[in-house]
C-alpha positions in Angstrom: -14.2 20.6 36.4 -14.3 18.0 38.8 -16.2 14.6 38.6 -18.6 12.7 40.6 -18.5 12.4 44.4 -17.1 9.4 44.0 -14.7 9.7 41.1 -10.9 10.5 41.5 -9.2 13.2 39.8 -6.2 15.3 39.9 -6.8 19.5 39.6 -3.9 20.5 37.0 -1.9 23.7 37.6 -2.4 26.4 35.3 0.7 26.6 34.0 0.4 22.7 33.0 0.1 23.4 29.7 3.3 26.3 28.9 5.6 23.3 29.0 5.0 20.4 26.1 6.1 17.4 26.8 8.0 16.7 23.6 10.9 19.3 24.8 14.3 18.5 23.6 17.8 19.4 25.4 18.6 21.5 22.4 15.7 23.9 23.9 17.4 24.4 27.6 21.0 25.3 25.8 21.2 29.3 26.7 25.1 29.7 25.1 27.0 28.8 22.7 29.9 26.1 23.5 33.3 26.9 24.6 35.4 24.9 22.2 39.3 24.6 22.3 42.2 23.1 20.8 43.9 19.8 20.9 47.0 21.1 20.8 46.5 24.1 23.7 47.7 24.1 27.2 46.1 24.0 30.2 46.8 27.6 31.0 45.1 28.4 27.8 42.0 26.6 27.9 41.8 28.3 31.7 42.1 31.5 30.2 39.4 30.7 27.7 37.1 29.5 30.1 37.6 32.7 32.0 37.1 34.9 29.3 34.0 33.4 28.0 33.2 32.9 32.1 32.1 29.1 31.8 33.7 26.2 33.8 34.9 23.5 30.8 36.1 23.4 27.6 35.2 21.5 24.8 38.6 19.2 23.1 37.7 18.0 19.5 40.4 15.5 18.9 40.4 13.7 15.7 41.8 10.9 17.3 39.4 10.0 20.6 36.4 12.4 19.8 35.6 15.1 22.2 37.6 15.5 25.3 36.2 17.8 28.0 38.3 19.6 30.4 36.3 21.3 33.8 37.6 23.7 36.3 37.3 20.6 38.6 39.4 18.5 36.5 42.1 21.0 36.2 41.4 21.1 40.2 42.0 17.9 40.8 44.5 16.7 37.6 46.4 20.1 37.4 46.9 21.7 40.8 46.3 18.9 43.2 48.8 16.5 41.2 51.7 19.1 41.3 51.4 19.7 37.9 52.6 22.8 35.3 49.5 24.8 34.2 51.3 24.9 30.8 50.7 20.5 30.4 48.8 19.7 27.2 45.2 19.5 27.5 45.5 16.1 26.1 47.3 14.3 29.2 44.6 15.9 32.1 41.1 15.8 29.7 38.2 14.1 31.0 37.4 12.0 27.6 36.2 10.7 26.2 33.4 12.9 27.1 29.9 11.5 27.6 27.5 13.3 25.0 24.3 13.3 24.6 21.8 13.8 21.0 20.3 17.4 20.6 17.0 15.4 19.9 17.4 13.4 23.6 14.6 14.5 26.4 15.2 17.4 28.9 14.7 14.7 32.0 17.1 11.5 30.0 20.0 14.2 29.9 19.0 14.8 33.6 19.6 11.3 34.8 22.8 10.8 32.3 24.3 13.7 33.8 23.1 12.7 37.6 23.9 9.0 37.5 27.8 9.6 35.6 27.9 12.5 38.2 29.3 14.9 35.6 29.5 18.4 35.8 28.6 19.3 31.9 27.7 17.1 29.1 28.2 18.4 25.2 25.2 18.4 23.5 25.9 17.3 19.5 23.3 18.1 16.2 22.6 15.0 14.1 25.8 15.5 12.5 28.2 14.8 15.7 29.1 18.6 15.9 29.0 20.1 19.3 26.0 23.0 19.5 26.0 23.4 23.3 26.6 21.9 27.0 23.9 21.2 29.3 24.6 21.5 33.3 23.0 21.1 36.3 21.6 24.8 36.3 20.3 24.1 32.8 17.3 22.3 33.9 16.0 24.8 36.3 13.5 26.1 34.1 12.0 22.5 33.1 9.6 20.7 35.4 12.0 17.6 36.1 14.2 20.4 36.9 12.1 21.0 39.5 13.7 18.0 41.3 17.1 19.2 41.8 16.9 21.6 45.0 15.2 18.6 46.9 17.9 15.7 45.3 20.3 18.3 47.0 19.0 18.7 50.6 18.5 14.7 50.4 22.0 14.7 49.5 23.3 17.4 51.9 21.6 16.0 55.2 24.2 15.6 58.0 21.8 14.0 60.0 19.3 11.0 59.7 16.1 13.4 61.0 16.9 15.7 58.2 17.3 13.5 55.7 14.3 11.7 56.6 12.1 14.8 56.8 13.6 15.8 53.0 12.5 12.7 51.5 9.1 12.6 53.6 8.1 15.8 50.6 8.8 13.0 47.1 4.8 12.8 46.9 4.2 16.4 46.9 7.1 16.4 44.1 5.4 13.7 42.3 2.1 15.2 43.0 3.4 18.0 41.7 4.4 17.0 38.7 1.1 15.2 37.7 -0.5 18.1 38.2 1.4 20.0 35.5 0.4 16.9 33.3 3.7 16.0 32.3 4.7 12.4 30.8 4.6 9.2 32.9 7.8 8.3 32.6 9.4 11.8 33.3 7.6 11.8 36.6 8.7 7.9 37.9 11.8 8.9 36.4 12.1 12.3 38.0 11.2 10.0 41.2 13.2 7.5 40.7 16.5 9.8 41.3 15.1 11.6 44.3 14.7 7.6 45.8 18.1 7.3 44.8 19.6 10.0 46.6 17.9 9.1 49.5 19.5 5.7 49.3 22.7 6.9 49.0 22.8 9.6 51.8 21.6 6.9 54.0 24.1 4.8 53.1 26.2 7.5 54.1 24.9 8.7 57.5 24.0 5.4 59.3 26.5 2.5 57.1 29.4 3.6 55.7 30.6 5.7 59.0 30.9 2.3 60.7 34.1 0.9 61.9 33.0 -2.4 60.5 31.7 -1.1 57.2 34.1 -0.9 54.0 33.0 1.1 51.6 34.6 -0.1 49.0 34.1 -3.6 49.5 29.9 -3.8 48.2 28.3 -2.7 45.7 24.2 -1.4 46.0 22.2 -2.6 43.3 18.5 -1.2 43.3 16.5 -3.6 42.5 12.2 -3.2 41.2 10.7 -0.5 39.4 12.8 2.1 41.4 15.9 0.1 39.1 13.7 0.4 36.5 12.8 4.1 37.0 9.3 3.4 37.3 8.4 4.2 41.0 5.1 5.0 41.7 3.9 6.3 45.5 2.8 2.9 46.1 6.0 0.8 44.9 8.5 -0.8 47.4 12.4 -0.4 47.4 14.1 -3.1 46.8 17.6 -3.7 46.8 20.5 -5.9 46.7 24.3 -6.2 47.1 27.5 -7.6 45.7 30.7 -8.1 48.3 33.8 -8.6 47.5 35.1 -12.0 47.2 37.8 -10.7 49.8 35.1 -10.3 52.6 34.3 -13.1 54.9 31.2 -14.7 55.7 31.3 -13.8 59.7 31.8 -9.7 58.4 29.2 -10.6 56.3 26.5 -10.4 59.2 28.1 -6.9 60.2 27.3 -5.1 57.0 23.6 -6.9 57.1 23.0 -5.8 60.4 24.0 -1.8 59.0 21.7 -2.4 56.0 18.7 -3.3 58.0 20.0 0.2 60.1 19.0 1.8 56.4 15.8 0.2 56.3 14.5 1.1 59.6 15.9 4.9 58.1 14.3 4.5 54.5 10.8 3.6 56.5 11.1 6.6 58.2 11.7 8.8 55.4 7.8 7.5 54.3 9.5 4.9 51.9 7.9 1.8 51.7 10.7 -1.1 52.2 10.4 -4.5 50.1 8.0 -6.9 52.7 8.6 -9.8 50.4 12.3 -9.8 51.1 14.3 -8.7 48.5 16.3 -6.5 50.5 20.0 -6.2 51.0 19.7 -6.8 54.4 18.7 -10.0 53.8 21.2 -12.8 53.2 19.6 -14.5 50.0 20.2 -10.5 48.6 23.4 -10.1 49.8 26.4 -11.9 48.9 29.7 -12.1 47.6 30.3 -11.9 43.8 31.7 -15.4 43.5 28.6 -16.6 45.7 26.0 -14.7 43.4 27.8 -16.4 40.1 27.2 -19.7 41.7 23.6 -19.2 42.3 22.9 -17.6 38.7 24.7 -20.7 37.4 22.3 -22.5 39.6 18.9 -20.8 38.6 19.8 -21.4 35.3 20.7 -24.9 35.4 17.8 -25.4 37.2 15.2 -22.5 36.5 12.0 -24.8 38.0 13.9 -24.9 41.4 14.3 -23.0 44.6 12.9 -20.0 43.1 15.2 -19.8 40.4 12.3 -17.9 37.8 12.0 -15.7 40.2 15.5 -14.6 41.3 16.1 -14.5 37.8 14.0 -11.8 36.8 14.8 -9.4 39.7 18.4 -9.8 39.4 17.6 -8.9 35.4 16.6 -5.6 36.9 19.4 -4.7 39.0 20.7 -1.6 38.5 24.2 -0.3 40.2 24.0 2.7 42.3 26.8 2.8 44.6 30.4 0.7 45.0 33.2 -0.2 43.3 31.9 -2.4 40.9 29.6 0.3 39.6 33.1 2.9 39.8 35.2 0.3 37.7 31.8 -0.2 35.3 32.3 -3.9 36.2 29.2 -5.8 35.3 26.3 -6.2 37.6 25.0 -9.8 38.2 22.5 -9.6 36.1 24.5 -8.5 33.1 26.6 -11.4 33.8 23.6 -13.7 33.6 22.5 -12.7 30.2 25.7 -14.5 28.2 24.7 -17.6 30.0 21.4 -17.5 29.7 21.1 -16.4 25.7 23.5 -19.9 25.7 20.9 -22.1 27.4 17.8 -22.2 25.0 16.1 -24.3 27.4 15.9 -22.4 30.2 15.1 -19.4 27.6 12.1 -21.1 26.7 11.1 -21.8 29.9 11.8 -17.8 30.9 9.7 -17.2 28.0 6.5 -19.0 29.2 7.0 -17.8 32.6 7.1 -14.3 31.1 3.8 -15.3 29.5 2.5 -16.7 32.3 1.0 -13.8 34.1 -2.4 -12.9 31.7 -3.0 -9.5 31.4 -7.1 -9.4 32.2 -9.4 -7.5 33.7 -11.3 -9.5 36.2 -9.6 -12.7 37.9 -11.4 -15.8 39.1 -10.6 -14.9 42.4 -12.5 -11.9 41.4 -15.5 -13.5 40.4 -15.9 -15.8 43.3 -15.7 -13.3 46.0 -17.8 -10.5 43.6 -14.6 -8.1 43.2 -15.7 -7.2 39.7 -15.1 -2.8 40.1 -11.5 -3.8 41.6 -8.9 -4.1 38.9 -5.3 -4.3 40.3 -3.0 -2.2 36.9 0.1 -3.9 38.5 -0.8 -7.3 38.6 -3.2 -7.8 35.7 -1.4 -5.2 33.3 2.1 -4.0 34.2 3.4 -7.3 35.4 2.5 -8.8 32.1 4.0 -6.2 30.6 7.0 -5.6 32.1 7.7 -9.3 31.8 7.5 -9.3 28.0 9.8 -6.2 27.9 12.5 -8.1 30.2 12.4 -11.2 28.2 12.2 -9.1 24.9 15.7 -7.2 25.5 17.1 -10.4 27.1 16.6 -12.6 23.8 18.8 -9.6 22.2 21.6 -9.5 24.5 20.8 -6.2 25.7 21.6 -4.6 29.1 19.0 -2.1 29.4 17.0 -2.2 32.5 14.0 0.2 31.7 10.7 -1.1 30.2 10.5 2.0 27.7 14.4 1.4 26.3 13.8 -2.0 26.5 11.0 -2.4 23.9 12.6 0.1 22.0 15.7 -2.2 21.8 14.1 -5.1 21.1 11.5 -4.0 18.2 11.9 -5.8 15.0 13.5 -8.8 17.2 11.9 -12.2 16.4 9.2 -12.2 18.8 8.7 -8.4 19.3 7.7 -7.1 15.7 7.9 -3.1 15.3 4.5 -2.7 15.8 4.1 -4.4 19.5 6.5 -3.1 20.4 5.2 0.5 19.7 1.7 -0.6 20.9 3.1 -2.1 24.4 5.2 1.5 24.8 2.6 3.7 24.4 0.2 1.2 26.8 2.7 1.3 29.1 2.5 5.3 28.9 -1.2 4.5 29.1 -1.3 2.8 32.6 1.3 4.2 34.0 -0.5 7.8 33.6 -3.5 6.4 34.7 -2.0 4.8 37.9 -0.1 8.2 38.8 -3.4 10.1 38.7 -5.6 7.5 40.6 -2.7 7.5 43.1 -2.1 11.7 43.3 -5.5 11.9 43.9 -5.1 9.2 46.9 -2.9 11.4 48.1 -4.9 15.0 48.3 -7.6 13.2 49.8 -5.3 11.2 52.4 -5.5 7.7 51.8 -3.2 5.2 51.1 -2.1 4.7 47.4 -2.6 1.5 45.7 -2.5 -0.7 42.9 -6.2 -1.9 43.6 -8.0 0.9 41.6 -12.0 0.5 42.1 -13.1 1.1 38.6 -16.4 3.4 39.5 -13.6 5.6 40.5 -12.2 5.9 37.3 -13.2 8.6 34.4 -15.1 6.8 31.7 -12.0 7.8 29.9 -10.0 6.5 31.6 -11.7 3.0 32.3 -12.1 2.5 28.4 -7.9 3.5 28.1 -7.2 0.6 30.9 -10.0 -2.2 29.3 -7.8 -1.2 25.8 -4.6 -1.3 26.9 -5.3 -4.8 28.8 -6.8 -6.0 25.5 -3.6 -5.2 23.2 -1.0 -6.7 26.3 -3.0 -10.1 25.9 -2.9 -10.0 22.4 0.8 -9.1 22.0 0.9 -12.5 24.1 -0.7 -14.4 22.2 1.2 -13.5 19.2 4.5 -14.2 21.3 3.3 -17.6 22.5 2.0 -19.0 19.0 5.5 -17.5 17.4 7.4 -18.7 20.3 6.9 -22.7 19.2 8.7 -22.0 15.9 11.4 -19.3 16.9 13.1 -20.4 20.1 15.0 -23.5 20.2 
């Protein structure tokens, strides 16, 4: 049924409902494992795979845990090397092999198996015993599934006009996936690797083909809520990179110039390009690594200065997505940073109130004076607030982990994030995040722009009461943090 005139909503697909949304991997497994030996040859474990017609085999070893060995790694370590197809398994396995929990969501095994671009990944029971493997076709019966065929075309463009007019279809995708009702953070996440692949085909087609372009001498670090795997239609992309200390600074300007080549492609492809800056194209976004550990060392030193706050927290986000930093696992900037900073309890502190800084509310002063009072920006005067406790949170544990969902999860029970804020914030989070994707969907079907600005009269009365909640428990959870915060960080 649909509302008033006025009123926003999103008409759900039949079939929303055959789907729950508490799926596991362990539902998608169809077979049952191929398992071999540690003490096999490779001509065995090909003949295995044949017979049971699969492409790996599973290696228990009691020594490293499971190895994996693929038709592509015999491929590549076998045949290409010149080597005997009667070699142990144990000098050519891939191991050891990435696994994931039978209890892990269908669309987190998804962006493990996209993101370590792996061709199977052994699914293991409580226990640590192998009960399946999960590969790309696994997924094509579950809706973040549905993203594959497009995240190929992206990634099989061979020119820029094709690429562009693949990407130009991620809001019908995410439309889509409203529509079937699924969770929040399986649709920005499900998003959030189609933006990805667009990113790197781009990279591809208009930077890396250059004569004055080196691969292997950057490294692309999204930046934002697209690093975060949070992108809505209306968020930006932001990015970043990391050269080589070898480069110098006059082929610096060469590589800028290609990166601004990818904007001018991204904007194209209906993506909506950082307008604050924070793009690699710009220099302040793109240096070398011994220039970026210099300006952390800087920001921290002096936070209050030359935007350090500021660089800080997006750099806290940055997330590795192409180069050889992210092929050698070496750390990202960011992850350098958080050693340093977890030593300077001053700055800390300060990162702390700036974190606290942003008050989740519903109506600003600004809003009052100029009688704004049925506009409520989510990203400003919820999200942000949010998403700010959830980065400081994980940092005051040492921990890496870049999405807002993992990170309250990994740091609840910490000193300032007690078990139960931190399960309030997630499933607020869930909260406004659902409501912004279905204010913005419906943008879409009727053709205007999405936005952050949601005019409350267009709202559900559901749906405003959910938002005026959720805004209520954020500024509470900081109020908590900044009366605790005078007795627990020093």
């Amino acid at each position: 049924m649909n509302g008033p005139p006025d009123q926003l909503t999103v008409a759900h697909r039949r079939d929303a409902q055959r789907t729950p949304g508490s799926r596991t991997v362990a539902d998608l497994l169809r077979t049952a494992p191929v398992i071999g030996r540690a003490d096999m040859t490779v001509r065995q474990a090909a003949a295995l795979m044949t017979e049971r017609d699969q492409d790996y085999v599973v290696i228990p070893s009691p020594e490293h845990g499971l190895g994996l060995l693929t038709d592509a790694g015999i491929r590549a370590r076998v045949v290409a090397a010149g080597r005997s197809i009667d070699t142990p398994v144990g000098e050519v396995l891939d191991g050891p092999a990435f696994v994931v929990d039978s209890r892990t969501a269908p669309v987190d095994a998804l962006t493990e198996l996209v993101d370590r671009d792996l061709t199977v990944i052994p699914v293991c029971d409580t226990a640590g015993t192998v009960i399946g493997v999960i590969g790309a076709s696994d997924f094509v019966a579950d809706p973040a599934g549905s993203s594959m065929p497009l995240r190929e075309q992206i990634s099989r463009s061979q020119t820029v006009a094709e690429l562009q007019g693949h990407a130009r279809r991620i809001p019908q995708l995410v439309a889509d996936l409203v529509r079937r009702d699924r969770p929040a953070h399986e649709v920005t996440r499900v998003a959030s690797l189609i933006v990805d692949a667009v990113v790197l085909q781009g990279l591809r087609l208009v930077v890396d083909n250059r004569p004055d372009v080196d691969p292997a001498a950057y490294t692309w670090l999204s930046l934002g809520s697209n690093a975060r795997r949070e992108p809505v239609p209306s968020s930006d992309v932001d990015s970043a990179v990391v050269f080589d200390d070898s480069l110098e600074g006059t082929d610096l300007d060469g590589y800028r110039e290609a990166f601004a080549e990818l904007d001018e492609l991204l904007r194209g492809a209906g993506l909506t390009v950082d307008t604050n800056g924070a793009i690699a194209s710009k220099p302040l976004f793109s240096r070398t690594h011994g220039q970026w550990q210099t300006a952390s060392r800087g920001w921290i030193d002096a936070p209050l200065e030359n935007k350090g706050m500021i660089f800080m927290s997006l750099i806290l986000d940055g997330r590795p997505l192409f180069g050889s930093r992210r092929e050698s696992r070496s750390p990202a900037p960011g992850v350098e940073m958080i050693g340093a900073l977890r030593a300077d309890p001053r700055t800390m502190r300060l990162l702390l109130e700036e974190s606290l800084s942003t008050k989740a509310r519903l109506r600003s002063m600004r809003d009052v004076l100029t009688r704004r009072g049925d506009s409520f920006d989510i990203k400003t005067h919820a999200l942000t607030p949010l998403v700010n406790i959830a980065r400081w949170a994980a940092l005051s544990v040492e921990s890496t982990e870049v999405n807002t969902r993992a990170r309250l999860q990994v740091a609840a029970g910490s000193a300032l994030l007690p078990d139960e804020d931190a399960t309030t914030l997630t499933e607020v989070f869930d909260v406004l995040q659902r409501v912004r994707l279905r204010y913005q969907v419906a943008q879409f079907d009727r053709g205007e722009t999405p936005t952050d600005v949601l005019e409350m009269k267009r709202l559900s009365p559901l749906d405003r009461s959910l938002v005026a909640q959720a805004v209520r428990e954020i500024a509470g959870v900081q109020r908590r943090m900044a009366g605790m915060s005078h007795y627990q960080v020093n």
